[in-house]
C-alpha positions in Angstrom: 0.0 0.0 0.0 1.6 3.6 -1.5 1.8 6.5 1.2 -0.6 9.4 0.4 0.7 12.6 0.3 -2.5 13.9 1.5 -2.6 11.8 4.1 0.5 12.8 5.4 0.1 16.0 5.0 -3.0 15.6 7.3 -1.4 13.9 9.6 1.3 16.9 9.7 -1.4 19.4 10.1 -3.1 17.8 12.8 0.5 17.1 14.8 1.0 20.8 14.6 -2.5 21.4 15.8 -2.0 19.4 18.4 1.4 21.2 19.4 0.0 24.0 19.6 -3.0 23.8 21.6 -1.1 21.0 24.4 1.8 24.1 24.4 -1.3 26.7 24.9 -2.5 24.2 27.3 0.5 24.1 29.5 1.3 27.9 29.2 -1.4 28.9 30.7 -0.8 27.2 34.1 2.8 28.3 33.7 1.4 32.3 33.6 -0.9 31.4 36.9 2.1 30.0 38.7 4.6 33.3 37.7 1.6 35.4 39.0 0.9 33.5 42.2 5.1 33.8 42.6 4.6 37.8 42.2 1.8 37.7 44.8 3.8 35.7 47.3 6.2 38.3 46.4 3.7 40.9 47.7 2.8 39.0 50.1 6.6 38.9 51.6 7.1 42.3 50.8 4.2 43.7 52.7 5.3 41.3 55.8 8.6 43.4 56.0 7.4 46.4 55.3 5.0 45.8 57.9 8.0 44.6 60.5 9.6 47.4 59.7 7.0 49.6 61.0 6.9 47.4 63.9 10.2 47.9 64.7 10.4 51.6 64.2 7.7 52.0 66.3 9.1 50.0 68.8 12.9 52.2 68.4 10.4 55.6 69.1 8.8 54.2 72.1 12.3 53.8 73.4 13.0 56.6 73.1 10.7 58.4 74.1 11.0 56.0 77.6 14.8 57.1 77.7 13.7 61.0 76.7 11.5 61.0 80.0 13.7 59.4 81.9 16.1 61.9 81.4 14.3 64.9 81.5 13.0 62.9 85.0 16.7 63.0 86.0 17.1 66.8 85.0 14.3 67.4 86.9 15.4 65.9 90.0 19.0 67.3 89.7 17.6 70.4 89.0 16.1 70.3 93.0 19.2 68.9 94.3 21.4 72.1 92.8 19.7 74.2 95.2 21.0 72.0 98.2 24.7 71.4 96.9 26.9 72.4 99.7 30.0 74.0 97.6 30.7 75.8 94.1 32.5 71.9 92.8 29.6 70.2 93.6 27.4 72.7 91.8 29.3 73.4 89.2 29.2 69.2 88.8 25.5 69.2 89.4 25.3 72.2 86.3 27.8 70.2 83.8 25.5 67.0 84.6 22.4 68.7 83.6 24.1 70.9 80.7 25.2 67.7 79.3 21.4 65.7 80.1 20.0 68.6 78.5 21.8 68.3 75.1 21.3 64.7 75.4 17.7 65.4 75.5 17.6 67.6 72.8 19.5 64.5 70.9 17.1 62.6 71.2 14.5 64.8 70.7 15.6 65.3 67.2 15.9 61.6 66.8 12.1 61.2 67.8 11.1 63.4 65.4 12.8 62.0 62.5 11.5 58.4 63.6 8.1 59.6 63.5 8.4 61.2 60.1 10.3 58.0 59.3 7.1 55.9 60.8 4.9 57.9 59.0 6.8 57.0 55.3 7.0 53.4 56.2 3.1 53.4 57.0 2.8 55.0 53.4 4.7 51.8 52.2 2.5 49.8 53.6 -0.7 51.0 52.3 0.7 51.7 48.7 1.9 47.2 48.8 -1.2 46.4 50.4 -3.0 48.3 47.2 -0.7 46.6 44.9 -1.2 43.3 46.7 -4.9 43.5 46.9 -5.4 44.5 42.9 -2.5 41.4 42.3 -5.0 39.2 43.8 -7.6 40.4 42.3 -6.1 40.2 38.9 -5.1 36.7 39.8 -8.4 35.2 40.2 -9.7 36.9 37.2 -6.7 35.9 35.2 -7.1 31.6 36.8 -10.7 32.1 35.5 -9.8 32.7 32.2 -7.7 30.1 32.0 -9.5 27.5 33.4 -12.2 28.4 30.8 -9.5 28.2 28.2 -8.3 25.2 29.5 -11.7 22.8 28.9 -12.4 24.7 25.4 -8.2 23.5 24.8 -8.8 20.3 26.3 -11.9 19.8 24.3 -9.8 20.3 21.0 -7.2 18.4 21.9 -9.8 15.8 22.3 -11.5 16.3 18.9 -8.1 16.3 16.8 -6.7 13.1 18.9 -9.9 11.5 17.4 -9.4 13.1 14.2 -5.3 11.6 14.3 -6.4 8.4 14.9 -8.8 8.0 12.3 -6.0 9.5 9.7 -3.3 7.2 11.0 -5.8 4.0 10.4 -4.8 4.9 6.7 -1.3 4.6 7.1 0.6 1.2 5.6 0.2 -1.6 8.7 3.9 -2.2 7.8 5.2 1.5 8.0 3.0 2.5 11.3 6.0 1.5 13.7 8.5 3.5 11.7 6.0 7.0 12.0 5.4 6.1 15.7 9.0 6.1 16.1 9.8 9.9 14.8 6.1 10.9 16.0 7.4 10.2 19.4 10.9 11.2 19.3 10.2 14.8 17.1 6.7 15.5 18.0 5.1 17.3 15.0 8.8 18.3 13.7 9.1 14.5 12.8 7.1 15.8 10.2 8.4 18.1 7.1 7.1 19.0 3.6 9.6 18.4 0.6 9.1 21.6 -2.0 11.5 22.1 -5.0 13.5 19.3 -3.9 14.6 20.9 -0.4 13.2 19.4 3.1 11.2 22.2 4.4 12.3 20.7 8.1 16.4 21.6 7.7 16.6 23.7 4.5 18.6 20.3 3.0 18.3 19.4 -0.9 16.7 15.7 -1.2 18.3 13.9 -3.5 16.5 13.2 -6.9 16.2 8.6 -5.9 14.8 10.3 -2.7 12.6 12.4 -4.6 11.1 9.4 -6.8 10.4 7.7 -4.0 8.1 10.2 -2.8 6.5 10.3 -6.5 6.0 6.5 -6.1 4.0 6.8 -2.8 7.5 5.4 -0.1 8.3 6.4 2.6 11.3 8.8 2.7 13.5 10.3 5.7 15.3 13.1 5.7 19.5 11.7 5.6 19.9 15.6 7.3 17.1 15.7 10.1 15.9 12.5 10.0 11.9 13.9 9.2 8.9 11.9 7.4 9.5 13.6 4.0 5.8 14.2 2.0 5.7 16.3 -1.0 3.4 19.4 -1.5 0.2 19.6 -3.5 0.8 19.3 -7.4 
């Protein structure tokens, strides 16, 4: 029984089909997992962001603990100057609260800028939380979509697996193990039309007892690539 180039021409087209929409078929699930990464990524970023403010917070209350305290210890120096019983021990008592009361306007300073600090951080935090919340958002939309794609995909891979192996019933019973072979090793590039005496596959030039045999309905691989070799329409 000859070859048809029709037939295997079909049987190309189909392969290809098929490529196409199992390719579609995993890329899809490949785009939801590179979105669910970003959102985890989100998700992380809003955590520290988040910590951040925590600890911040945390650094201001300390300071502002250690800015009463001292201003509690000026304070109470403050009342003991007045009972210092010579001009060393109040000129000891003054240098102590000269120097507590540039510490406390250290620190002061250093409250302040937390705060404003505090008060960025907490802008962070709403702008990811924003970001996160439309990325989720986006996400579910985006896995509807695809699990819609996914059954009408699934559905035509369906149709054209039918459709191959109804084609492939036409193929030579004798020749069926040689196509599965390259079918499974090259997928739908086990495939290649022959036009003006080059393989379409690798660009190689088919030589002319190749060629006949095509013409006479056998099979022919590609020396070059190794492809099922069918000619085009005539």
């Amino acid at each position: 029984m000859a070859l048809s180039a029709e037939l295997l021409q079909r049987l190309h087209r189909i392969h290809r089909q098929l490529s196409d929409l199992r390719e579609r078929q995993e890329r899809g699930p490949r785009q939801v997992k590179a979105r669910e990464a970003n959102s985890a990524k989100l998700d992380a970023e809003l955590a520290a962001s988040q910590d951040t403010v925590k600890q911040t917070k945390a650094l201001s209350d300390r300071k502002q603990l250690d800015l009463k305290s001292n201003e509690s210890r000026i304070a109470d120096w403050q009342v003991k100057l007045n009972s210092c019983s010579n001009n060393k021990e109040y000129q000891t008592m003054t240098d102590q609260i000269a120097a507590a009361t540039m510490a406390g306007s250290v620190l002061a300073d250093e409250i302040l800028e937390t705060m404003e600090r505090i008060d960025q951080l907490e802008a962070v935090v709403v702008e990811v939380k924003e970001r996160l919340a439309a990325g989720k958002t986006e996400l579910a939309k985006f896995r509807d979509v695809v699990a819609q794609e996914g059954q009408l995909i699934a559905a035509d891979i369906a149709r054209l697996e039918g459709e191959l192996g109804d084609a492939e019933k036409g193929l030579p019973v004798d020749f069926r193990e040689d196509y599965r072979r390259v079918i499974r090793g090259k997928g739908a590039d086990g495939m290649a039309k022959m036009e003006d005496g080059v393989c379409e596959g690798c660009g190689k030039q088919v030589t002319l007892n190749m060629q006949n045999h095509l013409l006479m309905g056998k099979p022919v691989f590609c020396t070059a690539c190794g492809r099922l070799l069918y000619t085009g329409e005539r």
